[in-house]
C-alpha positions as CSV (number, residue, x, y, z in Angstrom):
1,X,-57.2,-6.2,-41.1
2,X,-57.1,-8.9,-38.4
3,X,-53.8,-11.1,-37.0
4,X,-53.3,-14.0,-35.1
5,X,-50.7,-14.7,-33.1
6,X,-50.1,-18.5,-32.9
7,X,-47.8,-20.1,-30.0
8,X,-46.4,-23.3,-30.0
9,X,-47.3,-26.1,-27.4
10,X,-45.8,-29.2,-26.7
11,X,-47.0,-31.5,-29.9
12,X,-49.7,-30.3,-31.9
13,X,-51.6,-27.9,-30.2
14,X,-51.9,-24.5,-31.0
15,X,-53.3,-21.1,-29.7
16,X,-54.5,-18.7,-31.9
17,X,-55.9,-15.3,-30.4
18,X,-57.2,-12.4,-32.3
19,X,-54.9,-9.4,-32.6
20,X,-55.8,-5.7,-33.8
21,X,-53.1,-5.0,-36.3
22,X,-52.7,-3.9,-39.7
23,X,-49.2,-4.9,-40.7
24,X,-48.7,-2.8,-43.8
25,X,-44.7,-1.6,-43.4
26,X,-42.7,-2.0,-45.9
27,X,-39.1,-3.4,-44.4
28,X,-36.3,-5.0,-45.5
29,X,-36.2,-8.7,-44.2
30,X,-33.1,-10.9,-43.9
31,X,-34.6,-14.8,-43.0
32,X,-31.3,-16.3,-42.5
33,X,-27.3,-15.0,-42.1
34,X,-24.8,-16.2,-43.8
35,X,-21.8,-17.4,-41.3
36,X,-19.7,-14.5,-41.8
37,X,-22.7,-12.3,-41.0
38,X,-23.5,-14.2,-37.7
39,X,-19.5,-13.9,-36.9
40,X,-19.9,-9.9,-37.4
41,X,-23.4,-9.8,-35.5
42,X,-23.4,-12.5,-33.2
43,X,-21.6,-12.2,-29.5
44,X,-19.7,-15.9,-29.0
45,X,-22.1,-16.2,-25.5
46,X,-25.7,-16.1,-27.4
47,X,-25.2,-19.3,-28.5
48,X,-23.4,-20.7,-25.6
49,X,-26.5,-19.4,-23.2
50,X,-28.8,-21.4,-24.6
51,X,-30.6,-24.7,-24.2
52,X,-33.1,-26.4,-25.5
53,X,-36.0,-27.4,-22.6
54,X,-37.6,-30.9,-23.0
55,X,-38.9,-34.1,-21.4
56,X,-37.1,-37.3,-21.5
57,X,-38.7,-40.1,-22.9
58,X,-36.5,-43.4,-22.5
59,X,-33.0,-43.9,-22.8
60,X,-30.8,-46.6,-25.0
61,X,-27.1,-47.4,-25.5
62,X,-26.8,-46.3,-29.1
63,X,-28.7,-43.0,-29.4
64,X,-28.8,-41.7,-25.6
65,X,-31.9,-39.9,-24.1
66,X,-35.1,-39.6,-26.5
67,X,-36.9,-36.5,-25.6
68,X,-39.6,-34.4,-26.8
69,X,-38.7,-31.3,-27.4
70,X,-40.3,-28.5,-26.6
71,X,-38.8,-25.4,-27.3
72,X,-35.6,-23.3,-26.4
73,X,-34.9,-21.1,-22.8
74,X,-31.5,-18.9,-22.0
75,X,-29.5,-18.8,-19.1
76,X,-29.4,-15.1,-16.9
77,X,-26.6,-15.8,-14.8
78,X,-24.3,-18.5,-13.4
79,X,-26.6,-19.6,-10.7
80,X,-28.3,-22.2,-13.2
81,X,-31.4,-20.0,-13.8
82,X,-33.3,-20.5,-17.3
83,X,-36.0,-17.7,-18.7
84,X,-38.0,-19.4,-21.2
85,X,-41.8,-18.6,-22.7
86,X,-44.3,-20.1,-19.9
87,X,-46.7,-21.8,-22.5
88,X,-44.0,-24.3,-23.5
89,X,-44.7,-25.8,-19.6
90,X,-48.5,-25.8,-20.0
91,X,-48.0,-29.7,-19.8
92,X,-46.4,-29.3,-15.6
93,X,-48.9,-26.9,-14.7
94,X,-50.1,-29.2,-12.0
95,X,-47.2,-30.9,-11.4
96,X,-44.5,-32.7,-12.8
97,X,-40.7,-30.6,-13.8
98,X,-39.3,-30.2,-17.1
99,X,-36.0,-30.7,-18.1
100,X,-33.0,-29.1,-20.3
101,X,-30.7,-30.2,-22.6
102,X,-26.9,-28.0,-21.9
103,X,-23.8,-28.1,-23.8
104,X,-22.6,-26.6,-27.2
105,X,-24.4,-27.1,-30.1
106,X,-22.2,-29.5,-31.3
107,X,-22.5,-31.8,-28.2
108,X,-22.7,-33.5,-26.3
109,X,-25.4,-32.5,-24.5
110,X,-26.4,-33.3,-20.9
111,X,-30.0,-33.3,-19.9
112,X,-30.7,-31.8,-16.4
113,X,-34.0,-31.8,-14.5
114,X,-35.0,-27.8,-14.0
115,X,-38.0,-27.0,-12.0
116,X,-39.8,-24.7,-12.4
117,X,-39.1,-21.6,-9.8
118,X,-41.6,-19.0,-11.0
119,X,-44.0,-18.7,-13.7
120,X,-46.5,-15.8,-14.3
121,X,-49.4,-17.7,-17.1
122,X,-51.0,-14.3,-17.9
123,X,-48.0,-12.8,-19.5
124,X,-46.4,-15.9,-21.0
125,X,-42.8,-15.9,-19.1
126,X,-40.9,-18.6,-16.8
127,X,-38.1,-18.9,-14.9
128,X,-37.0,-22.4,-14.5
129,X,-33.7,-23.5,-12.0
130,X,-31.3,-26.2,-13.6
131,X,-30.3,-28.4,-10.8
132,X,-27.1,-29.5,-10.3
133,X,-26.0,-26.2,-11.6
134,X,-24.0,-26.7,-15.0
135,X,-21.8,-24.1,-14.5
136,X,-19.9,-25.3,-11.4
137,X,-18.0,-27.6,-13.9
138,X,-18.8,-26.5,-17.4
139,X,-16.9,-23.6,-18.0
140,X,-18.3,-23.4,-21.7
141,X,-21.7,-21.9,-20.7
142,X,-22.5,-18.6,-20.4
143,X,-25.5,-16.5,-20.0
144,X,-27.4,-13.2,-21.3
145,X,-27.4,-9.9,-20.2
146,X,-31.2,-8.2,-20.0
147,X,-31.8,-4.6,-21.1
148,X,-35.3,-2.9,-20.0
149,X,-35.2,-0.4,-23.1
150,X,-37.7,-0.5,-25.8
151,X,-36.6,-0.7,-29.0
152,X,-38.1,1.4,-31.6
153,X,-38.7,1.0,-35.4
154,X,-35.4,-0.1,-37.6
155,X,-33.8,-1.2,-34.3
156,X,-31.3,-4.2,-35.4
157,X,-32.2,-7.8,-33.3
158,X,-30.7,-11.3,-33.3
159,X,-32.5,-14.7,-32.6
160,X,-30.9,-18.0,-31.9
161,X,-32.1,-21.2,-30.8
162,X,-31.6,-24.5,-30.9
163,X,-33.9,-26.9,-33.0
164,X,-33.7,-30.8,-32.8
165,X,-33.3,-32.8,-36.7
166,X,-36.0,-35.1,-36.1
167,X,-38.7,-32.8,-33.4
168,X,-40.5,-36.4,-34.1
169,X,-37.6,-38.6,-32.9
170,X,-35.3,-36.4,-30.7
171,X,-32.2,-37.5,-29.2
172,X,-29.1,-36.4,-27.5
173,X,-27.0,-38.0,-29.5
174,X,-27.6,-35.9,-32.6
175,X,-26.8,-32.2,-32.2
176,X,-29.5,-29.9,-33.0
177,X,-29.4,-27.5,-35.5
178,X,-28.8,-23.8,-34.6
179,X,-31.0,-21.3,-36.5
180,X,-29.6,-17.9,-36.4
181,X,-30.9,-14.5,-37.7
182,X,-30.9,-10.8,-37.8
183,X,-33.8,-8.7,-38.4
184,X,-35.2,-5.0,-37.9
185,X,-37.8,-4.3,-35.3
186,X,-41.4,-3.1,-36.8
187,X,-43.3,-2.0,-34.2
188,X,-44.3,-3.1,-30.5
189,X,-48.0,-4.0,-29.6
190,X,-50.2,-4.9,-26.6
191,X,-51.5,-8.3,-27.0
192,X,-55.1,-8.5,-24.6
193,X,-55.6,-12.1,-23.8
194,X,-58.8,-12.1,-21.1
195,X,-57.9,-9.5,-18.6
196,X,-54.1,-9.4,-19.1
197,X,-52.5,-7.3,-21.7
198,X,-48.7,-7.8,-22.4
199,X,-46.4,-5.3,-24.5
200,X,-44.6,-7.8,-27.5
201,X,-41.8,-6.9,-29.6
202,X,-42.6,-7.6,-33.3
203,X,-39.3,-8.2,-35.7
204,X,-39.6,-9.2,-39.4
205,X,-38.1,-13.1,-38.9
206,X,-40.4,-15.7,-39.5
207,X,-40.6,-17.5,-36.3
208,X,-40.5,-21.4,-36.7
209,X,-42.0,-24.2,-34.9
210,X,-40.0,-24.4,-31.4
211,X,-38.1,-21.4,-31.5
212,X,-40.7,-20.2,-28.5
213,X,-38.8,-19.3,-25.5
214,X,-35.6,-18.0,-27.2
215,X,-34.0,-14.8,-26.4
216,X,-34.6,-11.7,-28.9
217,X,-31.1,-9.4,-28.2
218,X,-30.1,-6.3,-29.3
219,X,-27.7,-6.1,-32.0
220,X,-26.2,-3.4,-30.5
221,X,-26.0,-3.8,-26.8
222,X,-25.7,-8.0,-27.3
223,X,-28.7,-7.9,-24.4
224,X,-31.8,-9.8,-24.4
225,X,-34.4,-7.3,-25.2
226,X,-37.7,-9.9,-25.4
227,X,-38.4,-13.3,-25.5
228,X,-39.7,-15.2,-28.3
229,X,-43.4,-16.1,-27.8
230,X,-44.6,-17.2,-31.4
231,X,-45.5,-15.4,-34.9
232,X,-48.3,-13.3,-36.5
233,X,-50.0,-15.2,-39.0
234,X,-51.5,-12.8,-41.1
235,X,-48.3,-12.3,-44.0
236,X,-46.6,-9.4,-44.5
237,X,-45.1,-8.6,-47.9
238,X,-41.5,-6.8,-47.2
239,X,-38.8,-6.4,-49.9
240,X,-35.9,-8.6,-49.4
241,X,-33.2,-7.1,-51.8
242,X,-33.4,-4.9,-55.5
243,X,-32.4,-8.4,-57.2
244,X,-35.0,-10.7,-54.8
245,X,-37.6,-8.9,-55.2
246,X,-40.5,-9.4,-52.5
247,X,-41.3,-12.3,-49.8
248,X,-44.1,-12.8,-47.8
249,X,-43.2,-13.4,-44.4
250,X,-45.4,-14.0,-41.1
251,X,-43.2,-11.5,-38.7
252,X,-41.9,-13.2,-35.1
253,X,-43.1,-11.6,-31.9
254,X,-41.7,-11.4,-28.7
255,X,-42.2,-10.6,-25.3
256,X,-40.4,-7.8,-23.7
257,X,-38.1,-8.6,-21.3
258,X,-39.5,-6.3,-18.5
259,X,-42.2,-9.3,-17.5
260,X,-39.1,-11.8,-17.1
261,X,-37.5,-9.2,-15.2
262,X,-40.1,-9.3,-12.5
263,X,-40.0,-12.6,-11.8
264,X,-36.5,-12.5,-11.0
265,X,-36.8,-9.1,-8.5
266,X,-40.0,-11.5,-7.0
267,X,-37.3,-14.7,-6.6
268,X,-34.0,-12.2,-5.5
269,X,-32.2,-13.8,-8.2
270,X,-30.0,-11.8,-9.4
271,X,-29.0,-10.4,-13.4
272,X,-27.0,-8.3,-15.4
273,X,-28.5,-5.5,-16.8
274,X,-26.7,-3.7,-19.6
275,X,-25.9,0.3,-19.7
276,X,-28.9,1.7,-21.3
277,X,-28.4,3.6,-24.8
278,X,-30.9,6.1,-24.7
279,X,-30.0,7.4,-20.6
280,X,-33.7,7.8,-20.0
281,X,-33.4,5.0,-16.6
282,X,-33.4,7.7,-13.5
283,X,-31.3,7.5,-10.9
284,X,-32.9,7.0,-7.4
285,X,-33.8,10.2,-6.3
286,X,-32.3,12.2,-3.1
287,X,-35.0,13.6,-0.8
288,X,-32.7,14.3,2.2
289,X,-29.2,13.6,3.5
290,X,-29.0,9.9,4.2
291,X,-32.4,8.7,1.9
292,X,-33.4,8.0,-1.1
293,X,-37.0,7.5,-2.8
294,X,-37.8,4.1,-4.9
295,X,-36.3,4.1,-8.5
296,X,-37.6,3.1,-11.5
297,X,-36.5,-0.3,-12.5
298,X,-38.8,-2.2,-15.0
299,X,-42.1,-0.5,-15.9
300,X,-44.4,-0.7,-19.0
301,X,-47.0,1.4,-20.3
302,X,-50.4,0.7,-20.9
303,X,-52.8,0.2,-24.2
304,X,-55.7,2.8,-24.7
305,X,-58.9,0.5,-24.2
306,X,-60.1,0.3,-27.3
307,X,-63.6,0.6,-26.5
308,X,-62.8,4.5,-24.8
309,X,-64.8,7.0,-26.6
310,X,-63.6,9.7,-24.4
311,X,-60.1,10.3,-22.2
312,X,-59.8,9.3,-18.7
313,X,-57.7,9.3,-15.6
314,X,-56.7,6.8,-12.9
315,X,-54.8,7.4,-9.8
316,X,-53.1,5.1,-7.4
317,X,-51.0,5.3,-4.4
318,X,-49.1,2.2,-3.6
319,X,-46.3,0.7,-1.6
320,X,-43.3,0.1,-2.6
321,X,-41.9,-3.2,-0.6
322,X,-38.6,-3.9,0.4
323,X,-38.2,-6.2,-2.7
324,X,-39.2,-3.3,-5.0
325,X,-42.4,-4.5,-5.9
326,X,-45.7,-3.0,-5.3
327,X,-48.2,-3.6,-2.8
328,X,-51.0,-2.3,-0.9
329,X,-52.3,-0.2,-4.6
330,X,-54.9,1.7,-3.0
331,X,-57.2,3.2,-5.6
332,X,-57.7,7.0,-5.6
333,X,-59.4,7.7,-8.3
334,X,-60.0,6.5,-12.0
335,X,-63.1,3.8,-13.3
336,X,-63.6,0.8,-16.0
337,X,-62.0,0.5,-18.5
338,X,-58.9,2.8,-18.1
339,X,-58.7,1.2,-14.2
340,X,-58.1,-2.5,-15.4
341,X,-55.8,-1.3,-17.7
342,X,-54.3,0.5,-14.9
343,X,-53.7,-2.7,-12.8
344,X,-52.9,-4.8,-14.9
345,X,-49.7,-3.0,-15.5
346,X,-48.3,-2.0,-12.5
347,X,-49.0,-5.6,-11.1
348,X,-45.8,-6.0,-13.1
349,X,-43.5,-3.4,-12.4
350,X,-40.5,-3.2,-10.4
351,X,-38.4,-0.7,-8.5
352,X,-35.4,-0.2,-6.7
353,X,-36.6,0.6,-2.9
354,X,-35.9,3.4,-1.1
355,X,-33.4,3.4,1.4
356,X,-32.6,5.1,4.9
357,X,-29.1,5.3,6.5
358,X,-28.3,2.7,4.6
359,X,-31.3,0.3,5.0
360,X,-34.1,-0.8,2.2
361,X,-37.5,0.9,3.9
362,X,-40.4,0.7,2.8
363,X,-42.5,3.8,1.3
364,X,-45.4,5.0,-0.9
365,X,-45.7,6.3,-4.4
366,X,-48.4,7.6,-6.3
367,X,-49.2,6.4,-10.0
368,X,-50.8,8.5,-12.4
369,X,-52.0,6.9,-16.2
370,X,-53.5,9.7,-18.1
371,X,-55.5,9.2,-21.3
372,X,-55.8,12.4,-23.0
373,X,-59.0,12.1,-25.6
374,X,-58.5,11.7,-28.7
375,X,-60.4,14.0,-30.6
376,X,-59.4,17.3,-32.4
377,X,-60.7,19.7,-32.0
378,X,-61.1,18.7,-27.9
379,X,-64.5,17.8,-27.4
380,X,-63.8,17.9,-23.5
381,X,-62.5,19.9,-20.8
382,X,-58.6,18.8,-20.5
383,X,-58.2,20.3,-16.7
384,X,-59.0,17.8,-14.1
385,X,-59.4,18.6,-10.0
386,X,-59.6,16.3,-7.7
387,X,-60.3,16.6,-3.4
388,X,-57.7,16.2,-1.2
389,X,-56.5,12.7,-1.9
390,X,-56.5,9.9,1.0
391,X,-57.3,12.6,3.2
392,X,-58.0,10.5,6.1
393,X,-55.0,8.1,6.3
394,X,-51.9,9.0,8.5
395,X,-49.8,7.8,5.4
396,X,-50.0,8.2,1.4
397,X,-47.6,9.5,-1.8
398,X,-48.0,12.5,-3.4
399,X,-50.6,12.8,-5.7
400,X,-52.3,15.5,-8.0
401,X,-55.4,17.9,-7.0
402,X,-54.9,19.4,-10.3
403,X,-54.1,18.1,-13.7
404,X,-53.8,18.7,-17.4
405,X,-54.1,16.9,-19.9
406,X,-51.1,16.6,-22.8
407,X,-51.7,18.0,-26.3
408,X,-51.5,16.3,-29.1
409,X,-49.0,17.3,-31.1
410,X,-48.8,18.6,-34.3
411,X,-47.7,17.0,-37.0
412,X,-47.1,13.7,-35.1
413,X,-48.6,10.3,-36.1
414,X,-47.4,8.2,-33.0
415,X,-49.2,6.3,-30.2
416,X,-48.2,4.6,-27.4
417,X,-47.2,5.3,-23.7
418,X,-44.5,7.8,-22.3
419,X,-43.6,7.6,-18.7
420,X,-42.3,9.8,-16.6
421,X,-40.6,9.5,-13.1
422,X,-40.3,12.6,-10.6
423,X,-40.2,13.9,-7.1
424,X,-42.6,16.0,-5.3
425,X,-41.3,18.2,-1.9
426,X,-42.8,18.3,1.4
427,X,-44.4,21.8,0.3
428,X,-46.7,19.4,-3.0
429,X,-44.0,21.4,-5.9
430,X,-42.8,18.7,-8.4
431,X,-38.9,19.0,-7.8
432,X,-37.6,17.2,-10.6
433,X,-38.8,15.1,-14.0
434,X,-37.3,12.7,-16.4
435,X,-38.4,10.0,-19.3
436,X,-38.7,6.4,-18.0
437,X,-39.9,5.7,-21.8
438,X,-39.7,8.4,-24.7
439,X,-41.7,8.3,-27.3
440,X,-39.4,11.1,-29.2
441,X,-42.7,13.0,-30.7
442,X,-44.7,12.8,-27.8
443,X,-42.6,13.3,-24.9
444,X,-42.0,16.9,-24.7
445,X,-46.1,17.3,-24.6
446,X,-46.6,14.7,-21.4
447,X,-43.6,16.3,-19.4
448,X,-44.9,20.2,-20.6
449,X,-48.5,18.8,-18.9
450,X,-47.3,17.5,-15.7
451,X,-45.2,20.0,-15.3
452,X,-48.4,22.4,-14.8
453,X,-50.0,20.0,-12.2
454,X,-50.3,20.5,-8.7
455,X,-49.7,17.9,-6.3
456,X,-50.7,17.6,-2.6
457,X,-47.5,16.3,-0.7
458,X,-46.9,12.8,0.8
459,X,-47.5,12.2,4.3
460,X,-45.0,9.6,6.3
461,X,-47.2,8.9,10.3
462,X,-49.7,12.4,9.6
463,X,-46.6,14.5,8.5
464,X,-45.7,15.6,5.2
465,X,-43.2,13.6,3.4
466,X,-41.1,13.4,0.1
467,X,-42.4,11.1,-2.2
468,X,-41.4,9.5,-5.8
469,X,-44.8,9.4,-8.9
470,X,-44.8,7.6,-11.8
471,X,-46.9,9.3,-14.8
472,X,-47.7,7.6,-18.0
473,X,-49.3,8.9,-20.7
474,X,-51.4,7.1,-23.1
475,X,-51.9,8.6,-26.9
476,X,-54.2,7.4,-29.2
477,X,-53.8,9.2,-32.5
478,X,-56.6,11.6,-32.8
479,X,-59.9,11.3,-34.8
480,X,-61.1,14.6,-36.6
C-alpha cells in the first residue's frame, strides 16, 4: 500500500510525494473536542501563541486589512520569533517577507511584517522574526515550550490553529475560527524527498487546508513536540466510539520538532525546553576537573535505505563548534547508501559544546550509524575491524577498531533508530553509556553491542584525549 503526503501552498497548489506506508492500526480517533474537553486538555498559552502568517492585500475603512492567508506559525519565546512549516513561504523564496496576523482569537488582530530569519527547504521548517516585537506591549501573548522527545504509539497530542471564515476573502476584521483537537500518536516515519529524509510525527486528526505550520504539543508536558506539515492521503479506517461506529480519516503529520530546534541553536535565539519524561537526555559528560565533553541536544536517527540488501556501517569524526553544531564531518569509513543517510542526519543535529575553565571550546566527536542486517538466521559476519582510524592527523575523536553488530531480538517486532551517547578514556575503554532515544525492545541489544567494542582514543595536538561518540542503531525487522 502506497501514501501520499499532501502540503498545502499558498492558493491552489499542491505537493504530493510518494510515501512507503501501510497505515492498517486500528485507533480510536477523536476529530473535534468538545469545550469542556479543550478546557481539561488545552494549556490557556496554546492558543495565545499562535498566529496566523499571511500577506496583505489592500486595506479599506469598513473591513480592515484583506490578506491571503496562508497558514498558521507559533511563537518560541518573547523575543518576537515565529516557527512555522517552510513550504507556506515558497512564494518569498527570492525575495519579498511575509507577514502575521497577532492578537486573540477574538480580535482584534494586528498584522506585522515578519521576515524571514532562517529557513532550512529540505526539511520543511522556518523561523520567521515579527518586527516590532508584539510582546513589548501586548501582554496577552505567549509562546510554546519545545520538547526533543519522541513520542511513541498512544502518546496523547493537541493541535490548534487559527483558520480565516472566508480563506477566499480574508480580513482582519473578522476573527478566525480556532480549530482545536486531541488525538493519539500512530507511529513516526522518515519521509525521503530527493536527498533529504526528515523523521514526521503521524497522529490520527485529519489535517485541514491551512492548518500547515501549527504546533503539534504534548498533552502531557503542554510542549510543542512537531510541527504540522500536511496529511496522508491514503484513508485510514479507525473506530471512533462503540455507538459511532467507524470513520475514515486521512491522519495529520508533523514534523518533529528537533529540525526547528536547529535553526534556532544556528540563529543563538534562544527557547524553553521542557523537563524530559522519559530521563533518557545525558548530561554533559566530565572528562577532567574543570571540562566537559559536548552534550547531546537535538539528534535524530536515521531510515534503513530501503534498497540495502545487506547491513552496513559508517563512521565519522566531526567537530563540534562553539555553537554546538557540527563541522568539519570527516568521513572514516562507511559507502552509498548507508553514508547519505549518514549525512543527511547529522547535518541537523545539535549539541551543547564542551567547555574548559569555564569557556565553550571547540572539540571532536566520533559518530557511529550501524545497520545490523536484517536477515535470520545471519547471513554475514556481524564483527567488524577497522585500521587505526585518522591515523595521520594530530587531532580526531574516538572511534572504534572493533565492532559488533546488535542482535535482533527475540520476540520483538519494532524498527527504527536507538541512539546512544558515551565517553571513551584516554586509554580507548568506553567509560560510560546512556539512551539518547529508546526504542524500549531494542535498546538493551544496541547498548549490550557497543558495549563489546573497542575504541582507539581521541587525540587533542598528537596526544591522547577524552572524547564524547554518538551511536545509532538502525533495525529493520528481519526477513526469514
Amino acid at each position: 500500500m502506497r501514501t501520499e503526503l499532501h502540503r498545502k501552498f499558498p492558493g491552489p497548489l499542491l505537493l504530493g510525494a510518494a510515501l512507503s506506508l501501510c497505515l492498517c492500526l486500528l485507533l480510536p480517533v477523536q476529530l473535534n473536542a468538545d469545550p469542556a474537553a479543550r478546557k481539561l486538555a488545552a494549556d490557556p498559552n496554546l492558543s495565545a501563541a499562535l498566529c496566523q502568517v499571511v500577506y496583505p492585500l489592500d486595506q479599506s475603512r469598513e473591513e480592515g486589512y484583506r490578506y491571503m492567508f496562508l497558514g498558521n506559525g507559533f511563537f518560541v519565546n518573547d523575543q518576537g520569533y515565529v516557527i512555522t512549516a517552510a513550504h507556506l513561504l515558497s512564494s518569498f523564496r527570492y525575495g519579498g517577507a511575509p507577514y502575521v496576523l497577532v492578537g486573540p482569537p477574538e480580535g482584534p488582530a494586528r498584522m506585522l511584517e515578519a521576515p524571514i530569519a532562517a529557513v532550512d527547504w529540505d526539511h520543511d521548517v522556518a523561523v520567521l522574526h515579527v518586527t516590532p516585537n508584539p510582546f513589548q506591549d501586548d501582554k496577552k501573548i505567549a509562546y510554546l515550550r519545545l520538547s526533543t522527545e519522541l513520542p511513541g504509539p498512544g502518546a496523547g497530542v493537541l493541535e490548534d490553529s487559527l483558520i480565516p471564515p472566508d480563506e477566499k476573502d480574508a480580513h482582519t476584521s473578522a476573527p478566525p475560527r480556532e480549530d482545536f483537537s486531541q488525538g493519539e500518536i500512530i507511529d513516526y516515519e522518515f519521509y525521503r524527498e530527493k536527498d533529504a529524509a526528515e523523521q514526521l510525527l503521524l497522529f490520527n486528526q485529519e489535517v485541514i487546508p491551512g492548518q500547515s505550520g501549527a504546533p503539534l504539543v504534548s498533552a502531557g508536558s503542554h510542549a510543542v513536540v512537531g510541527v504540522i506539515v500536511g496529511r496522508w492521503l491514503h484513508p485510514t479506517v479507525a473506530p471512533s466510539g462503540p455507538q459511532i461506529g467507524q470513520v475514515t480519516v486521512s491522519p495529520g503529520a508533523a514534523l518533529r520538532i528537533h529540525y526547528a530546534i536547529g535553526l534556532l541553536e544556528q540563529l543563538h535565539v534562544p527557547w524553553d525546553m521542557v523537563a524530559e519524561t522519559s530521563g533518557t537526555t545525558p548530561a554533559p559528560a566530565q572528562p577532567a576537573a574543570g571540562a566537559s565533553l559536548p552534550a547531546a541536544l537535538s539528534l535524530v536517527g536515521t531510515p534503513y535505505p530501503p534498497q540495502a540488501l545487506f547491513g552496513g556501517e559508517v563512521l565519522l569524526d566531526a567537530q563540534v563548534d562553539a555553537d554546538g553544531r557540527l563541522s568539519d564531518v570527516r568521513v572514516v569509513a562507511g559507502s552509498s547508501p548507508f553514508l547519505d543517510t549518514a549525512l543527511g542526519a547529522v547535518h541537523t543535529w545539535s549539541f551543547v559544546p564542551a567547555r574548559k575553565n569555564g569557556r565553550v571550546v571547540e572539540s571532536r566527536i566520533g559518530i557511529v550509524f550501524q545497520f545490523p542486517q536484517s536477515f535470520l538466521p545471519r547471513v554475514t559476519h556481524s564483527e567488524h575491524k577497522y585500521d587505526q582510524p585518522l591515523a595521520n592527523t594530530e587531532s580526531r575523536a574516538a572511534l572504534p577498531v572493533l565492532t559488533l553488530e546488535a542482535d535482533y531480538p527475540a520476540g520483538s517486532v519494532a524498527e527504527g533508530s536507538v541512539i546512544l551517547y558515551g565517553s571513551v578514556d584516554t586509554q580507548g575503554h568506553l567509560t560510560s553509556l546512556s539512551a539518547v532515544h529508546d526504542v524500549p525492545s531494542l535498546t538493551a541489544s544496541a547498548e549490550a553491542a557497543v558495549r563489546q567494542w573497542q575504541f582507539a582514543p581521541g587525540l587533542k595536538d598528537g596526544a591522547p584525549a577524552e572524547s564524547a561518540v554518538v551511536v545509532v542503531t538502525t533495525y529493520r525487522r528481519p526477513a526469514n
